[in-house]
matplotlib code that plots the C-alpha trace (Angstrom):
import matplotlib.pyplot as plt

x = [131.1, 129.3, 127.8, 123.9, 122.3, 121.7, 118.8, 116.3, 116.4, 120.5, 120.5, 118.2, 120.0, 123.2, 121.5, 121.7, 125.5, 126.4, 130.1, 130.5, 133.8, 133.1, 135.2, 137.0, 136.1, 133.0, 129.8, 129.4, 131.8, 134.0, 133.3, 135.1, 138.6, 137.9, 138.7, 141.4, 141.6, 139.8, 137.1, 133.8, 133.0, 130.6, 127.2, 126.3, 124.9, 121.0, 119.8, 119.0, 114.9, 115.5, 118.4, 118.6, 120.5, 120.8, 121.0, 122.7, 121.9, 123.0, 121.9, 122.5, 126.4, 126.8, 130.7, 131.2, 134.0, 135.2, 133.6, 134.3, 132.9, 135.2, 133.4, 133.9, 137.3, 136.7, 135.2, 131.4, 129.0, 125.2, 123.1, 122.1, 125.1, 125.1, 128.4, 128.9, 130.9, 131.3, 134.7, 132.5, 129.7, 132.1, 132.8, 129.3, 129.7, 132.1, 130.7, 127.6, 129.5, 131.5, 128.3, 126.4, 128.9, 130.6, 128.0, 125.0, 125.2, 124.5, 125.6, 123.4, 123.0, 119.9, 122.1, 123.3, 127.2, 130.0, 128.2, 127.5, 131.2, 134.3, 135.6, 133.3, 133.6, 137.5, 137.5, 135.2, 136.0, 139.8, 141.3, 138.9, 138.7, 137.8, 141.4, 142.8, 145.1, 145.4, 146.5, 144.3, 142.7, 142.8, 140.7, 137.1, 137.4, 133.7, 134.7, 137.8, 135.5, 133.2, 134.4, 136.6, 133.5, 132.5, 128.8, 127.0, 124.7, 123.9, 121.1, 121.9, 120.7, 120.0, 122.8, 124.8, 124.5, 125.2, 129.2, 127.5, 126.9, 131.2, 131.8, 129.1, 130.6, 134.0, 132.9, 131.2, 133.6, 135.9, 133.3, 133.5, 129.4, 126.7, 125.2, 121.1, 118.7, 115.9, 113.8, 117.9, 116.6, 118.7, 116.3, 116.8, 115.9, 114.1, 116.5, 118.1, 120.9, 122.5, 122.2, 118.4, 119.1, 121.6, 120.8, 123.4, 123.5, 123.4, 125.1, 123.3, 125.6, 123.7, 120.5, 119.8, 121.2, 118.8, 118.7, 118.5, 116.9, 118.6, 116.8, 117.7, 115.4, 116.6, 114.8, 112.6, 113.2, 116.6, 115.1, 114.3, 117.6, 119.9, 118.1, 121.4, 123.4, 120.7, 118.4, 118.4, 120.6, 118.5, 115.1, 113.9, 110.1, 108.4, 109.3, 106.4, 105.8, 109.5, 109.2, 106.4, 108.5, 111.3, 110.0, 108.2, 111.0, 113.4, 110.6, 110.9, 114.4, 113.5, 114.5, 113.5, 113.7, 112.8, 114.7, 114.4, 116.6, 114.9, 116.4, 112.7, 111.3, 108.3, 105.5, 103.9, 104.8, 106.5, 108.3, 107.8, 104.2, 102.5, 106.2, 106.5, 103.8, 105.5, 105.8, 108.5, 108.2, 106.8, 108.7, 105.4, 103.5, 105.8, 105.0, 101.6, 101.5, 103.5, 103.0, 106.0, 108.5, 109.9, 111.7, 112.9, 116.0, 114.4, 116.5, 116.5, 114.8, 117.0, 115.1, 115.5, 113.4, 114.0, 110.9, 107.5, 105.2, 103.6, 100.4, 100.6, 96.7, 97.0, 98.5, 97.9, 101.9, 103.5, 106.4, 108.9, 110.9, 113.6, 115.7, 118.7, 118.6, 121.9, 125.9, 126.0, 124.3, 122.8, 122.8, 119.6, 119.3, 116.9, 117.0, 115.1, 114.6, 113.7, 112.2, 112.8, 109.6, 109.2, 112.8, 112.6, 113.2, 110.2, 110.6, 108.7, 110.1, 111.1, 112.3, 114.1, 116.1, 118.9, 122.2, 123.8, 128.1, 128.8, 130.2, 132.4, 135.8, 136.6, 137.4, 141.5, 141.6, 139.6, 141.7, 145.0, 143.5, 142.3, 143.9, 146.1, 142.8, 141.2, 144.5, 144.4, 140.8, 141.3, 144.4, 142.2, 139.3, 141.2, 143.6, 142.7, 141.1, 140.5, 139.4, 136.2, 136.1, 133.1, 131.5, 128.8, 126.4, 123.3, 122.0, 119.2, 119.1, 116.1, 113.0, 115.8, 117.4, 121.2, 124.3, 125.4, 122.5, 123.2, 126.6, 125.2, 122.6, 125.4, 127.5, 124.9, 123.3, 126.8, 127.7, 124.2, 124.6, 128.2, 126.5, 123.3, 122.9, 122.4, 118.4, 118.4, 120.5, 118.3, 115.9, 115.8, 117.8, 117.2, 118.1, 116.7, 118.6, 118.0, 119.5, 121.1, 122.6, 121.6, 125.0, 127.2, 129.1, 132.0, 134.4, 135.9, 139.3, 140.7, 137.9, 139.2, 137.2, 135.6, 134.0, 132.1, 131.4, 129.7, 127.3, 126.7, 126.9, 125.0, 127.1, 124.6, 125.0, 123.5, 120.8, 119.3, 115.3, 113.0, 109.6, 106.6, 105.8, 102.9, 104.8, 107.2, 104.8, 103.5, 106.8, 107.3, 103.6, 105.3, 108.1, 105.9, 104.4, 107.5, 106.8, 103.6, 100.8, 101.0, 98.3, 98.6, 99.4, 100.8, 104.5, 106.5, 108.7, 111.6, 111.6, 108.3, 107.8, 109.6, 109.2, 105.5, 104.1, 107.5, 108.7, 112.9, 115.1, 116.5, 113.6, 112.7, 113.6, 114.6, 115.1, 117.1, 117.2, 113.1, 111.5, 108.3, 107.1, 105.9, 102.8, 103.2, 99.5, 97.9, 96.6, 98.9, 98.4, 98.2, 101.4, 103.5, 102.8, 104.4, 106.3, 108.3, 111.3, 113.4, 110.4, 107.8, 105.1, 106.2, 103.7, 102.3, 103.7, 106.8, 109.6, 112.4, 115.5, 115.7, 119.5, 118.4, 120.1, 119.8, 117.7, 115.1, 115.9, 114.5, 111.8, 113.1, 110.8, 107.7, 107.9, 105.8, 106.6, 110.2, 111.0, 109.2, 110.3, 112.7, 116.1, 118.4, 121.4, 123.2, 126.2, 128.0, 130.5, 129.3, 128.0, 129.8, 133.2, 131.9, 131.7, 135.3, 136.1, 134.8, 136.2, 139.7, 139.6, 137.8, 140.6, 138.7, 135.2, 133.2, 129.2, 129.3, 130.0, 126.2, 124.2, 120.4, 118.0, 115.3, 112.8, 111.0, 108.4, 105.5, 102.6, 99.4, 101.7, 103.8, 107.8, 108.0, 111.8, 111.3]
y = [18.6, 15.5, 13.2, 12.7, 9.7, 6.1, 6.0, 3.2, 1.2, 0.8, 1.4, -1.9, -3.6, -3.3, -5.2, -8.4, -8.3, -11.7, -13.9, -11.7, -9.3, -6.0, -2.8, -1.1, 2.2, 4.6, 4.0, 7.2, 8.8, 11.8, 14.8, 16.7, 18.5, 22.1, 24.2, 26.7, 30.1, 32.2, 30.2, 31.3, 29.6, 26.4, 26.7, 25.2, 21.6, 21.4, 19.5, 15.8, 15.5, 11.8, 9.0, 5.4, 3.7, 0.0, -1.6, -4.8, -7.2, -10.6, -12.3, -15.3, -15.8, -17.6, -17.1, -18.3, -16.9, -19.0, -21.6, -24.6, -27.0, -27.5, -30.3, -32.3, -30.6, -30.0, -27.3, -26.6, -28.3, -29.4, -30.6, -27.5, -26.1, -23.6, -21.8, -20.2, -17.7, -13.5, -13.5, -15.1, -12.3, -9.7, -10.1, -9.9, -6.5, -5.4, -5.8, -3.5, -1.4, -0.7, -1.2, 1.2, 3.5, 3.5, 6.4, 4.8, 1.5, 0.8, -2.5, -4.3, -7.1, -9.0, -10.9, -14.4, -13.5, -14.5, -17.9, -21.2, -22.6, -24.1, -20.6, -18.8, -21.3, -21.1, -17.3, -17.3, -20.5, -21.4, -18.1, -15.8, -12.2, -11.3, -12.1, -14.7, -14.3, -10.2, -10.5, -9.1, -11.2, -11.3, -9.8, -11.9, -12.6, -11.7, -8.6, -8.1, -9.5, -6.9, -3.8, -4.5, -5.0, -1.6, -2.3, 0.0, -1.5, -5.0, -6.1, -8.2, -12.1, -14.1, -15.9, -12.7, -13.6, -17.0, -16.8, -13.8, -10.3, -9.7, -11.7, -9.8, -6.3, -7.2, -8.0, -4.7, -2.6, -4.8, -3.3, -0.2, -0.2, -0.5, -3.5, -2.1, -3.5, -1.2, -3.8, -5.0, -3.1, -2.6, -4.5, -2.1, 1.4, -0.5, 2.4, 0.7, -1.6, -1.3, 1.9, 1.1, 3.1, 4.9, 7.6, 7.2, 9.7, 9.4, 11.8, 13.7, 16.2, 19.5, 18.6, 17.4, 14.1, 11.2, 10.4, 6.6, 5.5, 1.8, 0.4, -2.6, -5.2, -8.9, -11.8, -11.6, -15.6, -14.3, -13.9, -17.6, -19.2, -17.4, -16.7, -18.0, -14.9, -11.9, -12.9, -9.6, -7.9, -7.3, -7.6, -8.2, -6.4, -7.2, -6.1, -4.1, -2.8, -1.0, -0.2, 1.9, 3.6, 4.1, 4.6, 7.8, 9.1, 8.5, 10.1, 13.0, 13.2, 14.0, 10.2, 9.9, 5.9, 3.9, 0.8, -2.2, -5.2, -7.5, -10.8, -12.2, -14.4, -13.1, -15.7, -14.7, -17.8, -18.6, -21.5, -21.1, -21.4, -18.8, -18.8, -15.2, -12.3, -11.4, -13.4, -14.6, -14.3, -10.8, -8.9, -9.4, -7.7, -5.2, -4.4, -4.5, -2.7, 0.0, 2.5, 4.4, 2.1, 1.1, -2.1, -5.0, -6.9, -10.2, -12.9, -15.9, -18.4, -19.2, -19.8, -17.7, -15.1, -13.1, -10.6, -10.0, -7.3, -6.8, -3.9, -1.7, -1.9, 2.0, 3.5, 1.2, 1.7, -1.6, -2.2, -4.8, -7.4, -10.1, -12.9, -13.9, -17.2, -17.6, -18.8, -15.9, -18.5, -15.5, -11.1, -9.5, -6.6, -3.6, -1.1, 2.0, 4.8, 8.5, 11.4, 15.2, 17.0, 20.3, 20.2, 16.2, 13.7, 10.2, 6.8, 6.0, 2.8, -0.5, -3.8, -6.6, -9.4, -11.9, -13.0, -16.2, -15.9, -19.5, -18.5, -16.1, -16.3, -15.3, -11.3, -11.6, -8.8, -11.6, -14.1, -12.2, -11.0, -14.2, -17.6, -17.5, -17.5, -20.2, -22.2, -21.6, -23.4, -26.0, -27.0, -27.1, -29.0, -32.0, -32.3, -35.7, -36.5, -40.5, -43.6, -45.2, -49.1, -48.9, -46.0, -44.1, -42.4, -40.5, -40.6, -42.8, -40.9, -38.9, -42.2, -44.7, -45.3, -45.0, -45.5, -42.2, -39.9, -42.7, -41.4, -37.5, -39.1, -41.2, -37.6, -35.6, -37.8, -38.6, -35.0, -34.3, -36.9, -36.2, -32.4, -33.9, -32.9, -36.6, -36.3, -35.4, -38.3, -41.1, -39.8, -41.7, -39.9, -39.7, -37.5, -35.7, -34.5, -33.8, -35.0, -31.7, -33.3, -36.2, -35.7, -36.2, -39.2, -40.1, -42.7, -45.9, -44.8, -41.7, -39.6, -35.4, -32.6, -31.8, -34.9, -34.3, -30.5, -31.8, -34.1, -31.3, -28.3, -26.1, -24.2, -25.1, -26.0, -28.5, -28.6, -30.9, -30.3, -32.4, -33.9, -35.8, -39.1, -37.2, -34.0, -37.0, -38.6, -34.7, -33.8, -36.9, -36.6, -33.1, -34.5, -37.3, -34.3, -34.4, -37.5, -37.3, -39.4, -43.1, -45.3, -49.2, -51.3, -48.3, -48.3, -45.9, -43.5, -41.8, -39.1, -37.5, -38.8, -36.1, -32.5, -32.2, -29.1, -27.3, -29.2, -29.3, -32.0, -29.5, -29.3, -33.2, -34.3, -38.5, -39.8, -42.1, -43.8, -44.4, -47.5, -46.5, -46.6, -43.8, -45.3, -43.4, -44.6, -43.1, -39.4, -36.8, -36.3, -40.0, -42.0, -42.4, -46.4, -48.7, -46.0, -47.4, -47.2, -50.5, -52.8, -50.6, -48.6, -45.1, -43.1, -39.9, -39.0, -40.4, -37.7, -37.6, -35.4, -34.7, -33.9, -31.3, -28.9, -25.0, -24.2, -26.5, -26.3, -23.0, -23.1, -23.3, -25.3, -24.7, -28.1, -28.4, -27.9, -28.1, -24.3, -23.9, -27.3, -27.5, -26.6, -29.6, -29.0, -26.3, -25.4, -23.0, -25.7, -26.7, -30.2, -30.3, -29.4, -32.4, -35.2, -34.3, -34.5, -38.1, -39.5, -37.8, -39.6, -43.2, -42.8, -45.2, -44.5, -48.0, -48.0, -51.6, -48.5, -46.9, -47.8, -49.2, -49.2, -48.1, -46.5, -47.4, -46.6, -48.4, -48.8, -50.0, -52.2, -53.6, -52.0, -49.6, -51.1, -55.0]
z = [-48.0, -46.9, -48.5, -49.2, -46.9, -48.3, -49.7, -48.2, -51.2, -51.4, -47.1, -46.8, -49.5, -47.6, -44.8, -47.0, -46.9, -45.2, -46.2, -49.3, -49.3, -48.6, -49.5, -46.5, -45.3, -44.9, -47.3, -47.0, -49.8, -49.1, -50.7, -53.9, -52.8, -52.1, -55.8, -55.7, -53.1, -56.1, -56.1, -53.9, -50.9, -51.5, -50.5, -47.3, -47.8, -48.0, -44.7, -45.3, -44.9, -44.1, -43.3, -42.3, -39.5, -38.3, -34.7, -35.0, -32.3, -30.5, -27.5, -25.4, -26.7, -23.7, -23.1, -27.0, -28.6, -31.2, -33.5, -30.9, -28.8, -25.6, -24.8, -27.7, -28.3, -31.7, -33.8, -33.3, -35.6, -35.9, -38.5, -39.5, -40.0, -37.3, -36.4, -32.7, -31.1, -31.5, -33.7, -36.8, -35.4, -35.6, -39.3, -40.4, -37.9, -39.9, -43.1, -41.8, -40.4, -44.0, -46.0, -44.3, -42.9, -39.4, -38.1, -39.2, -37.2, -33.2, -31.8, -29.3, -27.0, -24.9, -22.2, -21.0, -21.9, -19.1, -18.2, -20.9, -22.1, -19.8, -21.4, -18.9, -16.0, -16.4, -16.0, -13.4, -10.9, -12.0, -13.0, -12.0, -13.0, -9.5, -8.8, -6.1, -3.2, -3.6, -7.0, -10.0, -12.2, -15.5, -18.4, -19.0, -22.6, -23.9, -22.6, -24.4, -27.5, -27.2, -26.8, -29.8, -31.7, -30.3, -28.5, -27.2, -24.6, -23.4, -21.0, -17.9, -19.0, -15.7, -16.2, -15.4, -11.7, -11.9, -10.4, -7.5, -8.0, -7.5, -10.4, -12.6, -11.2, -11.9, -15.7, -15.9, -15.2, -17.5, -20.3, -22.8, -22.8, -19.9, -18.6, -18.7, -16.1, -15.7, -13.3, -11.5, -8.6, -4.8, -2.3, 0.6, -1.8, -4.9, -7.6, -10.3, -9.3, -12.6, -15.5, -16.5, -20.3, -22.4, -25.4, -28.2, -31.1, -34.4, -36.4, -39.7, -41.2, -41.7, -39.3, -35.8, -34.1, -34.3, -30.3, -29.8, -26.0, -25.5, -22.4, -20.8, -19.1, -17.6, -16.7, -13.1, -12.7, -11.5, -8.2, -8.0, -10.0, -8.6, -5.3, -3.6, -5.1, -5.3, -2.2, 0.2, -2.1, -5.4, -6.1, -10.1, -10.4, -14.3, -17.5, -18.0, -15.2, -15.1, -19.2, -18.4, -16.0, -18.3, -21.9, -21.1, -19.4, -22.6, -24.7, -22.3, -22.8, -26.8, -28.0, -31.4, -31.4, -28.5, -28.3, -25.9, -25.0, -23.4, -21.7, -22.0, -24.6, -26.6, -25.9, -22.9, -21.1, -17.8, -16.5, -12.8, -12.4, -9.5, -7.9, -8.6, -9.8, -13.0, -16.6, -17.7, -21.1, -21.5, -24.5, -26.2, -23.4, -23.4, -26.8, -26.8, -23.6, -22.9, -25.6, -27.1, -28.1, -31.8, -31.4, -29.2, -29.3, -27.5, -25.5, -23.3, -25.1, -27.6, -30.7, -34.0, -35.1, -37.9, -37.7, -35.2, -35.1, -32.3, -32.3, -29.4, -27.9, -26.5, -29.9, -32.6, -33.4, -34.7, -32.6, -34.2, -32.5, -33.4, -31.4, -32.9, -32.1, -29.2, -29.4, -32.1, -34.6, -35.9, -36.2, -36.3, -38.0, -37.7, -40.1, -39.8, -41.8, -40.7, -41.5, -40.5, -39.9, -37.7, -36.9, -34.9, -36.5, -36.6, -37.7, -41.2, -41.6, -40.0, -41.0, -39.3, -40.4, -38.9, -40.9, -40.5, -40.3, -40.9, -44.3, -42.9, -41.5, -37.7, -37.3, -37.1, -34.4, -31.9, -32.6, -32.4, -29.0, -27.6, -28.7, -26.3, -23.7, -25.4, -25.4, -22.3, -21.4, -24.3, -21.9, -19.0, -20.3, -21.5, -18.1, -17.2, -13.4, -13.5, -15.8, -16.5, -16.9, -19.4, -21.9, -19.7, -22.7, -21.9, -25.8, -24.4, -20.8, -21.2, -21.3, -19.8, -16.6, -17.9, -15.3, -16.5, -14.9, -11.6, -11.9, -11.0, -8.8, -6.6, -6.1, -5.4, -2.1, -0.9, -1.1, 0.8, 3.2, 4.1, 5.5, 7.3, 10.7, 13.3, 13.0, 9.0, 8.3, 9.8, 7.5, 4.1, 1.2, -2.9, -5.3, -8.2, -11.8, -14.9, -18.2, -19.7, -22.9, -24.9, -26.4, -23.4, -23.3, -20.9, -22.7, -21.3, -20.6, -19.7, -18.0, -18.4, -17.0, -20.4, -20.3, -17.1, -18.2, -21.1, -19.4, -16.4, -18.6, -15.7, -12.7, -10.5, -6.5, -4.6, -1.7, 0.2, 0.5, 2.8, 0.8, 1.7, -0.1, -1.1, -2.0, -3.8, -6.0, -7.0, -7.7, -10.1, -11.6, -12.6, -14.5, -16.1, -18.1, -20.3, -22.5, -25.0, -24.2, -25.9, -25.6, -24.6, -28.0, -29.9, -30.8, -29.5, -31.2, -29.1, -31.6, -30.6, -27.2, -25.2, -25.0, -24.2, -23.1, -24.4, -21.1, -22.0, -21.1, -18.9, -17.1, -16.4, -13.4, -12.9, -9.5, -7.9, -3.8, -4.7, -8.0, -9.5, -13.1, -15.4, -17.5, -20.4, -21.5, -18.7, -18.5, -16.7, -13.3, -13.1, -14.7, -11.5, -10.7, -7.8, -5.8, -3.6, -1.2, -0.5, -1.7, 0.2, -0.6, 0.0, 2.7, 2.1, 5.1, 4.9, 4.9, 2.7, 2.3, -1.6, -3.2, -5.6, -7.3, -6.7, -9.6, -8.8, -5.1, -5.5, -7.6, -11.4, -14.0, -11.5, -9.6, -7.0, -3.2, -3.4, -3.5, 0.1, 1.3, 4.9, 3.6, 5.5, 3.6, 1.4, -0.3, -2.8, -4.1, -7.5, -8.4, -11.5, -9.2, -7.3, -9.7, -10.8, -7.2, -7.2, -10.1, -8.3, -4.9, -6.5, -9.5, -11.9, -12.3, -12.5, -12.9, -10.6, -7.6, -8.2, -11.3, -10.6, -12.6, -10.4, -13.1, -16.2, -18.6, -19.3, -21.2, -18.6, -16.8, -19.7, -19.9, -22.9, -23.2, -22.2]

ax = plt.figure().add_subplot(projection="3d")
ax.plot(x, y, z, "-o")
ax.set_aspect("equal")
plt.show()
């Protein structure tokens, strides 16, 4: 006989389970041995009038597996504490999963999995899972991670399509559970590139299955950061526009719980600017707009949060969302409790929550499974390709002009400048980056390949875009909207003078081939001061070809002009792929070879930094 259901009060305290030991098997107790032959038949079990299920969810692991950083070759840690990677997750899974009963719990994800870590670059570019010279390839290990943790859906994250759509193909069919994307759409027929939804079934003894609608929605920016990989091949229409679609379609299919997983931030905002028609950032607009749904795993932006209600303006229904944070810092949990009425079962109750598994140890299975892997890339990532005569630190790369941002500056225009055509290459040359880690730091000494992934963290490829002196100085005016206003006199405090307008460091662009000033006391739209090129004052009219890379190249961030700029040079090698390259054929790299400072901050005239 089985079983009664959990009630809510034990189901949600179950939820709290984090490190703590947890007894093996079913919550869900077995039922007495059946009595003797002479004994009559048991009456058949009462049908339960409510029970309570969980979807656990994660997003943005970003190729993490274990608890380590393969840049720093150690074991991951931050000030907060924070652990990464699924085999820590999948403890805290398990300890659901036993708490609450195997039956009761769904398993989730919200995208951004194969792409982040030398882990996922290894299996992608070095020993790719696509295979090389007619032989198969081997097994991606976030793959082989999840499905032993048993998901049952994940959305497609943007970063999906960052090694092409072959790469992404050969991961899903490497998968036990479908990749959603219910706006991943074929150009040529516009129908769903990938499965847009799956209905899972929850089991209730004695009563109807509670039918669960997963629907999957990525990121529309895909069409503009991976442009080079999707263009002409898949088109990426909004969120909301494909959930109303979609969500009445599950309802029609008698889905008692609508569930979303969105690879889209819940703020409303957008990064690109008018570049494309849809938001970004629209899990939130979902919500509110598209009646019908219960809850929303939310991705991309990588930020924790635990629990959001969001009012849906057609229905008044409160739909509730969480984010999880990314790495597998955290779990969120929904729990939700139903009620059988008329024979179909409705949701009565909701809650959210996210668990933290630094205090647990990593789930033995994944680690018996996928050491040898991880040996495997730790190997890789500390092969040594050169020397440095000096240490090259961007700690004070994002408001100075450090020889280690010259050092991705230098490879990028000799890489452009070696694919010019005769006419393009008279033309005067710069170059544009970003500093992606304040942490990145390649030591005097042996230089290996983790050190220059850890300052270029990104798998981005390089272009080479032709700008204006007046499209220039916008372009720069853009970036200068990174540091915080700070008037002439006052001190100023690198702690809060970046990240203005939530602009990232990702996002900020310095240059180098050009000298000018950002007054940091001036109002945007008016810092860049003394632009010039080699001692001259730089025309509007003046043309310039622009190493960029293919993100910003194509429109990622929102910079001005540059996305519909003359393409005079492209190519699918990565820049990361090419910095190794130099530091193989110059053997030693010295900053003597390419460091100028040709930028600074000011304050009215006067250098922040003497």
């Amino acid at each position: 006989m089985p079983a009664s259901p959990l009630n809510r009060r034990e189901f949600v305290k179950k939820s709290a389970v984090t490190g703590a030991a947890v007894a093996a098997g079913s919550a869900v107790a077995a039922g007495p041995a059946e009595a003797a032959e002479h004994h009559p038949a048991p009456k058949p079990p009462k049908a339960p009038k409510t029970w309570s299920f969980s979807i656990l969810g994660t997003t943005d692991l970003h190729s993490h597996v274990f608890n380590w950083d393969y840049y720093k070759d150690a074991a991951y840690s931050d000030t907060k504490g924070n652990t990464v990677g699924v085999a820590k997750v999948a403890t805290l899974i398990k300890q659901q999963r036993a708490a609450k009963g195997e039956d009761h719990v769904l398993l989730v994800d919200a995208g951004d999995i194969i792409q982040g870590t030398s882990l996922g670059y290894y299996f992608a570019r070095v020993d790719p899972i696509t295979g090389t010279n007619g032989k198969k390839g081997p097994k991606h290990p976030m793959a082989v991670a999840m499905n032993l943790m048993r998901y049952d859906a994940a959305a497609l994250g943007n970063h999906e399509f960052n090694y092409g759509i072959d790469t992404l193909r050969k991961f899903e069919s490497q998968c036990d559970f479908p990749l959603l994307g219910a706006n991943a759409l074929d150009a040529k027929t516009l129908r769903p590139a990938f499965q847009p939804y799956t209905v899972k079934h929850i089991r209730v003894p004695g009563a109807p299955d509670i039918k669960v609608g997963i629907m999957g929605l990525t990121n529309p920016g895909i069409a503009l950061w991976d442009k080079d990989n999707v263009n002409g091949k898949m088109v990426f229409p909004g969120l909301v526009e494909q959930a109303k679609k979609y969500v009445p379609r599950l309802r029609a299919l008698g889905c008692d719980v609508v569930f979303l997983t969105d690879h889209s931030g819940l703020d409303g905002s957008s990064s690109w600017g008018d570049a494309l028609p849809y938001v970004e950032n629209a899990s939130n607009l979902v919500a509110e707009q598209v009646p019908g749904i219960d809850a929303i795993l939310v991705g991309h932006t990588h930020v924790e949060v635990s629990s959001y209600t969001v009012k849906n303006e057609e229905t008044g229904e409160d739909v509730l969302l969480s984010e999880p944070y990314c790495w597998g810092y955290r779990l969120s949990v929904f729990d939700f409790e139903m009620e059988l009425e008329h024979g179909r079962w409705k949701v009565v109750s909701k809650t959210a929550q996210t668990l933290n598994p630094a205090a647990v140890d990593e789930d033995a299975e994944i680690k018996k499974h996928l050491e040898a892997d991880h040996e495997l890339v730790v190997k890789y990532v500390n092969t040594a390709v050169g020397t440095c005569t000096e240490d090259l630190s961007a700690a004070e790369a994002c408001w100075k002009d450090v020889p280690v941002m010259d050092f991705i500056h230098e490879v990028q225009m000799e890489s452009v400048k070696a694919g010019l055509s005769t006419a393009d290459a008279a033309l005067p040359l710069i170059s544009v980056a970003a500093p992606f880690s304040r942490t990145a730091d390649i030591p005097a000494g042996n230089v290996t390949i983790k050190d220059i992934a850890g300052l270029y963290i990104y798998d981005n490829t390089l272009y080479g875009k032709k700008l204006t002196g007046a499209q220039l100085r916008d372009y720069l005016e853009y970036a200068a909207k990174y540091y915080h206003q700070v008037p002439a006199g006052t001190a100023v405090d690198t702690a809060t003078l970046t990240n203005a307008n939530s602009f990232w460091d990702y996002m900020y662009d310095t240059a180098a081939g050009v000298d000018y000033e950002i007054d940091i006391a001036a109002a945007e739209g008016s810092r860049i001061k003394n632009l010039t090129y080699n001692g001259a004052a730089i025309a509007d009219d003046q043309v310039f070809v622009v190493a960029v890379n293919n993100y910003r190249a194509n429109g990622g961030s929102g910079y001005p002009h540059i996305a519909a700029a003359e393409t005079a040079f492209s190519t699918p090698d990565q820049i990361r792929d090419m910095m190794i390259a130099y530091v193989i054929a110059k053997g030693a790299l010295d900053p003597a070879d390419f460091a100028a400072a040709n930028w600074k901050l000011t304050q009215a005239g006067t250098p922040v930094f003497g």
